[in-house]
TIGU-190056 format. One record per residue (C-alpha): residue in three letters; x, z, y. Coordinates in nm, 4 decimals, decimal comma. Example, Ala and Ser with C-alpha at 12.3 -4.5 7.8 and 13.67 -1.06 7.14 Angstrom:
2
rest ALA; x 1,2300; z 0,7800; y -0,4500
rest SER; x 1,3670; z 0,7140; y -0,1060
// end
This chain:
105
rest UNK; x -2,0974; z -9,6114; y -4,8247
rest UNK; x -1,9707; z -9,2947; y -4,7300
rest UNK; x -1,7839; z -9,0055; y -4,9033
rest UNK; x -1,9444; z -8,6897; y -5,0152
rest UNK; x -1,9102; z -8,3816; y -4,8394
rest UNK; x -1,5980; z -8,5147; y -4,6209
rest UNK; x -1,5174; z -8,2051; y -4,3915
rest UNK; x -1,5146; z -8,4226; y -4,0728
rest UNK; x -1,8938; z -8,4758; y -4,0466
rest UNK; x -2,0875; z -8,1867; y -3,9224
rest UNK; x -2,2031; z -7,8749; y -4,1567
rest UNK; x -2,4734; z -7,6323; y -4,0811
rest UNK; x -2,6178; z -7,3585; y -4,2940
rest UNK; x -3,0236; z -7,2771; y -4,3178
rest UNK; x -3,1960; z -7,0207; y -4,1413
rest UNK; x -3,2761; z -6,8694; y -4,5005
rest UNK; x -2,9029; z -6,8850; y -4,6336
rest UNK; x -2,7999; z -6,7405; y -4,2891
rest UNK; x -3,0510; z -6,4274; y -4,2846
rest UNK; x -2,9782; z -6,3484; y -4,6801
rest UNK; x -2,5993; z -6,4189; y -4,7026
rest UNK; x -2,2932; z -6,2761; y -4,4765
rest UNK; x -2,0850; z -6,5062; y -4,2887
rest UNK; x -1,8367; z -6,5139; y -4,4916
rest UNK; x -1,9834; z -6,6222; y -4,7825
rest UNK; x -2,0718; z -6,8774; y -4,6449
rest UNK; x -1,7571; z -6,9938; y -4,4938
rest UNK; x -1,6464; z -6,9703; y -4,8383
rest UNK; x -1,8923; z -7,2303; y -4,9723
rest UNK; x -1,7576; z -7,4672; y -4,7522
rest UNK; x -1,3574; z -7,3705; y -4,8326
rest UNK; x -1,4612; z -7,4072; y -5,1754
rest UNK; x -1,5803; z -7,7253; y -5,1589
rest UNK; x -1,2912; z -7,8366; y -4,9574
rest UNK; x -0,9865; z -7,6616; y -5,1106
rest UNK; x -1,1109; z -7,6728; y -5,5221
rest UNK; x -1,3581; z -7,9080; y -5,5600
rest UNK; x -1,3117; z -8,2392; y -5,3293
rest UNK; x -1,0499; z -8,4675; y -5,4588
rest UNK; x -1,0637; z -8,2936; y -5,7672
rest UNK; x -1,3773; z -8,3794; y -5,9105
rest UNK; x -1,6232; z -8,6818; y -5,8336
rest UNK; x -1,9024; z -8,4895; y -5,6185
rest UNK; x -2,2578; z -8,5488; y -5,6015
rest UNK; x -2,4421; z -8,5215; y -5,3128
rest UNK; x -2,5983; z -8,2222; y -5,4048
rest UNK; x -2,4022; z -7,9433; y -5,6048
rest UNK; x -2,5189; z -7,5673; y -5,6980
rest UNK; x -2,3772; z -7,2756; y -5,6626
rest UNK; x -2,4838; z -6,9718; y -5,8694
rest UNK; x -2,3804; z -6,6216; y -5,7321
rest UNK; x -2,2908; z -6,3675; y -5,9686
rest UNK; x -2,2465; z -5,9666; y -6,0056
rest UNK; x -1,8590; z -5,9823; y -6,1253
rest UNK; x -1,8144; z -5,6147; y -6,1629
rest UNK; x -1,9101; z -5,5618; y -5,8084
rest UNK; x -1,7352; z -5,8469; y -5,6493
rest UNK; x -1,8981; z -6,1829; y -5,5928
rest UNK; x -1,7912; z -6,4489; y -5,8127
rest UNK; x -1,9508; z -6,8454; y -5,7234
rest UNK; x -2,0172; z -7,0453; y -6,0122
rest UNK; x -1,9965; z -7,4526; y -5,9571
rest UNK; x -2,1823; z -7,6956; y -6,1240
rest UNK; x -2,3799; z -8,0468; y -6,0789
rest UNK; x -2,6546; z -8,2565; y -6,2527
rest UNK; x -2,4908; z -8,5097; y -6,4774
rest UNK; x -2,1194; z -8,3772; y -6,5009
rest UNK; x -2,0006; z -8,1277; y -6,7839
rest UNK; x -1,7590; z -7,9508; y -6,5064
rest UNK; x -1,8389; z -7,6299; y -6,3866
rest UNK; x -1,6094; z -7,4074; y -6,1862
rest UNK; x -1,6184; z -7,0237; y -6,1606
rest UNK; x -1,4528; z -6,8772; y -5,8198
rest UNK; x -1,4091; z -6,5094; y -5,8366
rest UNK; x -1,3817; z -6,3935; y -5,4285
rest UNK; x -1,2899; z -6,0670; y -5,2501
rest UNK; x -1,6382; z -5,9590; y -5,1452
rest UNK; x -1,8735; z -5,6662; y -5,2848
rest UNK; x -2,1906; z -5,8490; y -5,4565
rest UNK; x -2,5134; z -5,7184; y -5,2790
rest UNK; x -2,7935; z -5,6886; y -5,5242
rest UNK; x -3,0223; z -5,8801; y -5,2160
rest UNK; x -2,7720; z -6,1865; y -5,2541
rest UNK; x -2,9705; z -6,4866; y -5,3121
rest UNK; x -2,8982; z -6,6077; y -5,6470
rest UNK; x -2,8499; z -6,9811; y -5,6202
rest UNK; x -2,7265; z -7,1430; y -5,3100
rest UNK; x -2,7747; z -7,5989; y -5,2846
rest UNK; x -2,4934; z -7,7520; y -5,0815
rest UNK; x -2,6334; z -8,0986; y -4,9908
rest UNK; x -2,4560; z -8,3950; y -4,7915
rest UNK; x -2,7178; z -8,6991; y -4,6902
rest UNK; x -2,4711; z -8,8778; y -4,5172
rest UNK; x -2,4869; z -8,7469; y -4,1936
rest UNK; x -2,4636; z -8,3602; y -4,2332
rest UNK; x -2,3932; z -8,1477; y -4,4958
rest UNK; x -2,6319; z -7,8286; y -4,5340
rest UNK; x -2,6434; z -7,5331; y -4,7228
rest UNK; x -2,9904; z -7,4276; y -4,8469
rest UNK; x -3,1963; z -7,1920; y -5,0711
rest UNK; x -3,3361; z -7,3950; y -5,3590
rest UNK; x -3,7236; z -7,2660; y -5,2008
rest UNK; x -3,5970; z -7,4641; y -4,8537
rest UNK; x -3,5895; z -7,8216; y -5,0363
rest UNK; x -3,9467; z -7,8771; y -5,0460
// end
């Protein structure tokens, strides 16, 4: 058995979050996941993050199938109206990816 997004395993990011998302939002997926969400919550092996217009400023909204938590971050970047709007985060044990929901099929 292994543990969920553990931040020792390697983490890469899809070639359609990568051409539709800067950098740093990115990076900030992953410091999310590691600084406010692990070892606070039980993850799942795949959790959602929404990305929303917070008067100008991008704002990450956490949630999972089959838990009641969700979890708004509010961050320091402009929102871009060309932003995707939901980004999957999904560990199968070996590597952890981050993915438009269109990539998973």
């Amino acid at each position: 058995m292994y543990e969920v997004f553990d931040s020792h395993r390697s983490r890469y990011a899809s070639v359609g979050v990568v051409s539709s998302m800067p950098g740093e939002l990115i990076d900030s997926i992953w410091l999310i996941i590691d600084m406010d969400l692990k070892g606070v919550i039980p993850l799942n092996n795949l959790i959602v993050f929404d990305l929303l217009n917070n008067n100008g400023q991008v704002t990450m909204h956490f949630s999972q199938e089959n838990s009641d938590v969700e979890m708004a971050i509010d961050l320091p970047f402009a929102y871009q109206k060309d932003l995707p709007t939901e980004i999957f985060a999904y560990d199968d044990g070996t590597r952890q990816t981050i993915l438009l929901p269109a990539e998973t099929n």
